[in-house]
C-alpha positions in Angstrom: 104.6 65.7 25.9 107.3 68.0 25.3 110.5 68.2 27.7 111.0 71.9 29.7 114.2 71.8 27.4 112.2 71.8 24.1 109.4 74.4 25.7 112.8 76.6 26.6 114.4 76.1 22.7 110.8 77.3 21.3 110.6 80.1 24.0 114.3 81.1 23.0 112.7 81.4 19.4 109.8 83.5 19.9 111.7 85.9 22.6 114.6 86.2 19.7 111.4 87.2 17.0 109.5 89.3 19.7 113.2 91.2 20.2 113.6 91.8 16.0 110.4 93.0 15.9 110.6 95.5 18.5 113.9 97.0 17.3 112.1 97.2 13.7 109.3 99.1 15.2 111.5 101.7 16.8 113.6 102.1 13.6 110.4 102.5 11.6 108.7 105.4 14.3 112.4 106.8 14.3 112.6 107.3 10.5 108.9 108.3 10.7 110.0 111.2 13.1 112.6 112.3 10.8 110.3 112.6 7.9 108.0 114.4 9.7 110.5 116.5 11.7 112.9 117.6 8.9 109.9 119.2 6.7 109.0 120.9 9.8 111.9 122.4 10.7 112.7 123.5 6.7 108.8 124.5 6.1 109.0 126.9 9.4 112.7 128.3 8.4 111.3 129.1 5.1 107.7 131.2 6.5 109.9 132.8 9.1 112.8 134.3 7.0 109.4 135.2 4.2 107.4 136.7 7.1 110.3 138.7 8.6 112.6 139.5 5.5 110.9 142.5 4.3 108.0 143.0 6.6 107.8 146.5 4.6 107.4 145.4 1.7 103.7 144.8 0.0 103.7 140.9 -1.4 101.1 140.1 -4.6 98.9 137.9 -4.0 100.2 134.7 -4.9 103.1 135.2 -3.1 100.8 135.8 0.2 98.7 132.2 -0.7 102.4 130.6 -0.8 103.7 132.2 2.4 100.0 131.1 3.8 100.1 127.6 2.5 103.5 127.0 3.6 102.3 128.4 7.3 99.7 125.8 7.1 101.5 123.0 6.1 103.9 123.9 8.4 101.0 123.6 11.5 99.7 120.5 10.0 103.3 118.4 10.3 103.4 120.1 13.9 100.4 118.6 15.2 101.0 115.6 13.0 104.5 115.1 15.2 102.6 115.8 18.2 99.7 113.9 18.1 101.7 110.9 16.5 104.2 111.0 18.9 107.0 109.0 16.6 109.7 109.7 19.0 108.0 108.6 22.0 106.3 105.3 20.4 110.5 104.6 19.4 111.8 104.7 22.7 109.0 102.4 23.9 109.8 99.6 21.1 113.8 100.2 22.3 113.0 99.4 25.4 110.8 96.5 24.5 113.4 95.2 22.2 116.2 95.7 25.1 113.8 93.9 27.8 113.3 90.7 25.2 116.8 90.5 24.9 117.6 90.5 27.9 115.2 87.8 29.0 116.9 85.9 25.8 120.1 86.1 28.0 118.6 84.7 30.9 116.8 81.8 29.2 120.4 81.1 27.4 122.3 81.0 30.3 119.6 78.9 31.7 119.5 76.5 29.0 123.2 76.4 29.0 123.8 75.3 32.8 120.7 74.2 33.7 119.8 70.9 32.5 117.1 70.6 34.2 115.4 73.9 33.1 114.3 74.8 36.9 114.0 78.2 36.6 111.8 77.6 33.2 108.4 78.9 35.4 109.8 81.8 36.5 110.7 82.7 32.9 107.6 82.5 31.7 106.1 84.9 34.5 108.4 87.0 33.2 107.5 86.4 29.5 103.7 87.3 30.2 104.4 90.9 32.0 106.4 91.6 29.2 104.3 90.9 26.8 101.6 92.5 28.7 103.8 96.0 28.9 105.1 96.4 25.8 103.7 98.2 23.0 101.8 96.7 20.1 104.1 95.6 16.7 102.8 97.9 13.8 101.1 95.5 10.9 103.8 97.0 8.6 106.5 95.8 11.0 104.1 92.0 11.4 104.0 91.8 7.3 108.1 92.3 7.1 108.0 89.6 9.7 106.3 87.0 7.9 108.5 83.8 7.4 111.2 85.5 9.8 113.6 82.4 11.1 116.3 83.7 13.6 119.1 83.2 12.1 120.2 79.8 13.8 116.8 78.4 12.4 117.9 79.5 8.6 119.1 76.8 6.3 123.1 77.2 5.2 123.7 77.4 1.4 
């Protein structure tokens, strides 16, 4: 049977894994906001300044189908941004990243002046709301994971 010290080292490990992968799904949905929200922004600069630069002026064809395919696309990465919610599903993995880590502290300090591991149950309450609360890791995010050792765990060359 394994000693509340050993349970506390693997705990350490899996809280220090849970934390990377968090922080890895709020840089992903952050750089997924970007790309979304930069076309946006450019897509809508470009229709408006077409649209209200020479309102006069009678446009062929093709240049209408541009200015109206540009519109669209325009609308699409809107909705797309606000239905996806990137920004939003970011902050929630910082979050969850910051609350792992600092339940990493904890169990740290814990193993480092408690020899006993008392407080080990208490922990673990904690462990399971977390887990419970926090968002779910992105399979993209799981398959970069694979064969992740914190970096105590690695082997020096």
């Amino acid at each position: 049977m394994e000693s509340q010290r050993e349970v506390a080292g693997k705990w350490y490990d899996q809280i220090a894994i849970k934390q990377h992968e968090h922080y890895l799904a709020a840089l992903r949905f952050s750089r997924l906001h970007y790309w979304v929200g930069i076309p946006l922004i450019l897509l809508s600069a470009v229709v408006g300044r077409s649209v209200l630069a020479r309102p006069q002026q009678k446009r062929n064809a093709s240049g209408r189908i541009a200015i109206g395919m540009l519109s669209v696309s325009a609308t699409v990465l809107a909705a797309l941004q606000t239905f996806l919610s990137y920004n939003e599903r970011a902050e929630k993995h910082r979050m969850a990243g910051a609350r792992y880590a600092a339940l990493g502290w904890q169990l740290a300090l814990m193993l480092a002046q408690d020899s006993e591991c008392s407080g080990l149950d208490d922990i673990g309450k904690q462990l399971d709301a977390l887990a419970q609360e926090s968002p779910s890791i992105p399979v993209a995010v799981d398959k970069a994971m694979e064969g992740y050792r914190p970096r105590w765990q690695r082997e020096s060359n």
